[in-house]
N, C-alpha and C positions, 0 to 999 in steps of 0.2 A: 300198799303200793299203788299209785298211780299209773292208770294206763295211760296218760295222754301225752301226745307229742308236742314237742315245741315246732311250731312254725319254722317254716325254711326262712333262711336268712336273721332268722333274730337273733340278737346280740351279735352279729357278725355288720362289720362298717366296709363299704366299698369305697373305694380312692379313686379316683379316675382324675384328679384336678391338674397333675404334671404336664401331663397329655393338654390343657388347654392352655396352659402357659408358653410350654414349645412352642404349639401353633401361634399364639400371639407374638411371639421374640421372632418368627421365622417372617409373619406377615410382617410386623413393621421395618424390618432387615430388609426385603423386598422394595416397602413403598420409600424407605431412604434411597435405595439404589435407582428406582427409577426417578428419582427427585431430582437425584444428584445429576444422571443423563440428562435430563430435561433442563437443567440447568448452563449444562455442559454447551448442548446443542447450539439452545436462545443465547447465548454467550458467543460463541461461534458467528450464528447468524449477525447479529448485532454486528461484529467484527468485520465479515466480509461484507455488508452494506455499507458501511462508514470508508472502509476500504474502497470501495465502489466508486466511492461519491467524491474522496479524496484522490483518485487516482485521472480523476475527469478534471478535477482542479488540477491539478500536476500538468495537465494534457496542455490544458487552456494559458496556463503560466508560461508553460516551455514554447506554445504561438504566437504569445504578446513581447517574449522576449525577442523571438525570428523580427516581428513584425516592428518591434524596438532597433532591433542590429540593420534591417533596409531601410526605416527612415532616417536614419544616422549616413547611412551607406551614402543615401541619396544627398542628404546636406551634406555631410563634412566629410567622409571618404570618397564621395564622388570627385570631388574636384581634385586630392589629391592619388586618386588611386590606391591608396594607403588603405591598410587592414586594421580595424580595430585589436586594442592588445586585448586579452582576455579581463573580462569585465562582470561583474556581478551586479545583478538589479535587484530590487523586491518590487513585484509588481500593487499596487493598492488596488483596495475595495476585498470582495472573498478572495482573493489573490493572495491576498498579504501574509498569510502563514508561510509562503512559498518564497526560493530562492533561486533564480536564474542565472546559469552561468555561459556566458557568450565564450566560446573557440572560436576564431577566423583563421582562416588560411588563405593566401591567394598564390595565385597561380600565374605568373605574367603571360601573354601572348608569345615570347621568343624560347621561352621553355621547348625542352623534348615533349611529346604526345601532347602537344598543345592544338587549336583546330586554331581556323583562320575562317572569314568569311570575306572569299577575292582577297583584295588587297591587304583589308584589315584583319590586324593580329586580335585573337580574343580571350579576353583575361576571368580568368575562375576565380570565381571567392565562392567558398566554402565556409558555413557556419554553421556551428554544433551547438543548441540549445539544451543545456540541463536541467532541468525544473526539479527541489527537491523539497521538502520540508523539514529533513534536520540537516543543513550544513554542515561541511567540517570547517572551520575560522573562515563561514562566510560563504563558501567553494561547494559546489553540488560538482561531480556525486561525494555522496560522502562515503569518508573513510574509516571513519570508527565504526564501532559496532553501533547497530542499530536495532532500533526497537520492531513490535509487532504491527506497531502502527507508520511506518515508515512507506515512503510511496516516493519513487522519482520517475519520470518519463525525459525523453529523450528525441528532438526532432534535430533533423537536418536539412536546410536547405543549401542548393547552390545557385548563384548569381553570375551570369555568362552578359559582360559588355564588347 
């Protein structure tokens, strides 16, 4: 008979390798998800700068239109007092993706809450400048649904003769 012992551990196999695959499926799970937010974000950001930049051209479109509606005013409804009918322009240059829609309203001098200056009756014209980038058949503001990229602005001026 042999006295001697067998070593601790031998022939016995330890497994630990589950234990490092978890870990591996848990980290990469992880760096997707931050992938994915980071994606998310810079998509976003992206979106409200262009937004930004698009909403400044909207600005400038819906003032060239104003500024379109008084040199008209001055040649050709000046002399008749007459209000332009509602009219749509596209203004050119970085303008040009944009669609301006002119309202006029006037207001004659012998109207109720009308002012006078002395003698003279004084007449309101009223114009509503729509600047849009998707039109409905031409016409800002628009009607349909619209997309994320969509931007209108809105000026008014009034004209006192």
């Amino acid at each position: 008979m042999s006295t001697t012992r067998p070593e601790r551990g031998a022939g016995r196999r330890t497994t630990h390798t589950g234990f490092t695959m978890v870990s591996v499926v848990f980290i990469l799970v992880v760096l997707a998800a931050l992938g994915a937010a980071l994606a998310s974000v810079s998509r976003q950001q992206h979106l409200a700068g262009a937004a930004e930049l698009q909403s400044a051209r909207a600005y400038q479109a819906a003032r060239a239109g104003l500024e379109w509606w008084a040199y008209w005013q001055r040649k050709v409804g000046g002399a008749t007092g007459a209000c332009m009918a509602t009219n749509s322009i596209v203004p050119g240059g970085n303008l040009a993706g944009f669609t301006v829609t002119l309202t006029c309203s006037r207001t004659p001098g012998t109207a109720p809450d009308t002012a006078s200056d002395g003698a003279t009756a004084l007449t309101f014209w009223t114009v509503v400048a729509n600047a849009c980038n998707a039109p409905t058949n031409g016409i800002c503001p628009a009607t349909d649904a619209v997309g994320e990229t969509y931007v209108e602005r809105q000026l008014t001026w009034t004209l006192v003769r």
